[in-house]
N, C-alpha and C positions, 0 to 999 in steps of 0.2 A: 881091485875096487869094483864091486858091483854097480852096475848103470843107473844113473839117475839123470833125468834130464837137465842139463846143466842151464841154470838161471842165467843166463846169456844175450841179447838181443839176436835176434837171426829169425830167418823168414822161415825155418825150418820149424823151432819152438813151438809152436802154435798144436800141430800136429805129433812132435817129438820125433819126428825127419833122424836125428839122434840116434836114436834107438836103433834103427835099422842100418844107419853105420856102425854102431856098435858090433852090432850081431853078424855083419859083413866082416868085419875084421878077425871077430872070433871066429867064424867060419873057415876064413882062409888063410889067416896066421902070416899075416904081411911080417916080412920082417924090415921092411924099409916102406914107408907110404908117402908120395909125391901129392901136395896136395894145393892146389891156385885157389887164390879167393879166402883167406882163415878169416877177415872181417873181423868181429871181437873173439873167434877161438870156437864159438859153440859147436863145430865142425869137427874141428881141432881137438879141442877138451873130450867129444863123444867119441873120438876111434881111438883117442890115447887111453882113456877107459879102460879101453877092450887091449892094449897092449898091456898095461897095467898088470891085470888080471892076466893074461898070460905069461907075463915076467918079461916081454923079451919084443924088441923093436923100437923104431923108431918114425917118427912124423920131420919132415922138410916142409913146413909150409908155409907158401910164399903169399904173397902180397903188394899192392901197389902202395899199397897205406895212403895218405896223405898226397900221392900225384895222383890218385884216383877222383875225376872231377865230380864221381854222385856220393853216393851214399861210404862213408869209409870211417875208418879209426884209425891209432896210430901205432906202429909196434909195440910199444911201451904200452899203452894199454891193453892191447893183446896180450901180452907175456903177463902183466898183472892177473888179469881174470885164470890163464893159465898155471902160473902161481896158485892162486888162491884153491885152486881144485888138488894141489900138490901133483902135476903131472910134470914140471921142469924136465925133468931125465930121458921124457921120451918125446920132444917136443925142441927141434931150432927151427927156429922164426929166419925168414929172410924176404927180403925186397927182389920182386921178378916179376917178369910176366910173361905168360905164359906162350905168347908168338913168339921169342926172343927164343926160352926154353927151347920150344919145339927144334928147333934150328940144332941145337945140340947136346938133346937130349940123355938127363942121366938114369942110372940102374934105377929101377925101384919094384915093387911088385904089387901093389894098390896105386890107385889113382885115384885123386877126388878133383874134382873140376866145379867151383862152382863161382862164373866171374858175370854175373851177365851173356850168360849163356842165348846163342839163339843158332838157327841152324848150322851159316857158314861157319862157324866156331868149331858147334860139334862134328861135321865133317872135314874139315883141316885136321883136327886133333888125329880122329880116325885113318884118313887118308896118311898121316906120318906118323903114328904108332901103331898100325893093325899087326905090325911084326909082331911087336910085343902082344898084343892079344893072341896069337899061334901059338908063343911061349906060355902063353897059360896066367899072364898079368890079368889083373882088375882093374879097367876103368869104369870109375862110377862119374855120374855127373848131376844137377839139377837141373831138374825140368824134362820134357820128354811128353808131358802130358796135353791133350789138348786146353785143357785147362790153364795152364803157367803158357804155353805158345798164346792164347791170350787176353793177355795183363796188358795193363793200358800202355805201358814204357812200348811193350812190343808194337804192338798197334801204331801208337803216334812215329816211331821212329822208322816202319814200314820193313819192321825185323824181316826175314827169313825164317818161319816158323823148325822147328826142331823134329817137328811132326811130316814136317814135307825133304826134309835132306835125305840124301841117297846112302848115309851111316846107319849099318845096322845096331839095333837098340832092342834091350826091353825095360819096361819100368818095371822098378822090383819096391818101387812103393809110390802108390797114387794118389796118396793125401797131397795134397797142393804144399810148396811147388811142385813137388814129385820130384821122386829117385830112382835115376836109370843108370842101366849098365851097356855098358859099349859090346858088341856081341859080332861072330861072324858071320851070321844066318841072318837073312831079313825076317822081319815082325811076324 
């Protein structure tokens, strides 16, 4: 299935944020991709895309659904819009989050991270999987830019910018929110 930006709500759309999961995926040929945050899928939908198209992998991505107190959806309509792209085969949905995860973390070779992301997040993350970046894993995540570090949630809520945490990063696409990759080398 070649890329199209999937008609989906997500803060990524705007820009097609998509796309460049796609092309990530085709790049490095995940055969397992752990991914927090799927919201209505649009995330989800664009790197199953790219498994598609290469015949071969799989998506775990989790979500808070419905105990998530802002912005959310529900599995079932996730798996719907999922459906409706015909990606099922390379796609289970499940309920987690992503500090619990961390605690005891499974295989995978892509990461997507995108839950309200602000620094101390991305440096936790970093700080208990950089093994796995040695091994040669992918983690992507939203935001990273000064731009998305600040958005007004950041600001009022007196976040921890993403831009000032001690997690090496580069953003590998800077259209707002922006898409980073967790890295061993500082900036």
């Amino acid at each position: 299935m070649k890329y199209q930006n999937p008609k989906i709500e997500s803060s990524y759309r705007e820009n097609d944020l998509g796309k460049t999961l796609y092309e990530q995926v085709l790049k490095y040929k995940p055969k397992k991709v752990v991914e927090f945050g799927a919201l209505f899928g649009y995330s989800t939908i664009a790197m199953a895309m790219a498994l598609h198209e290469l015949g071969q992998g799989k998506i775990v991505s989790y979500d808070l659904w419905d105990k998530y107190p802002h912005t959310h959806s529900t599995k079932n309509n996730t798996q719907k819009n999922i459906d409706l792209y015909g990606l099922s085969e390379y796609v289970t949905l499940k309920q987690g989050d992503l500090i619990e995860w961390l605690k005891d973390p499974e295989e995978f070779d892509m990461m997507h991270i995108d839950i309200s992301n602000k620094g101390d997040i991305i440096k936790m993350v970093f700080n208990t999987i950089k093994s796995h970046i040695k091994k040669g894993k992918i983690i992507l995540f939203e935001g990273g830019s000064k731009e998305r570090d600040n958005v007004e949630w950041m600001k009022k809520y007196k976040c921890k910018k993403i831009s000032g945490c001690s997690a090496p990063y580069k953003i590998i696409n800077s259209r707002f929110p922006s898409l980073s990759m967790l890295t061993l080398k500082s900036k």
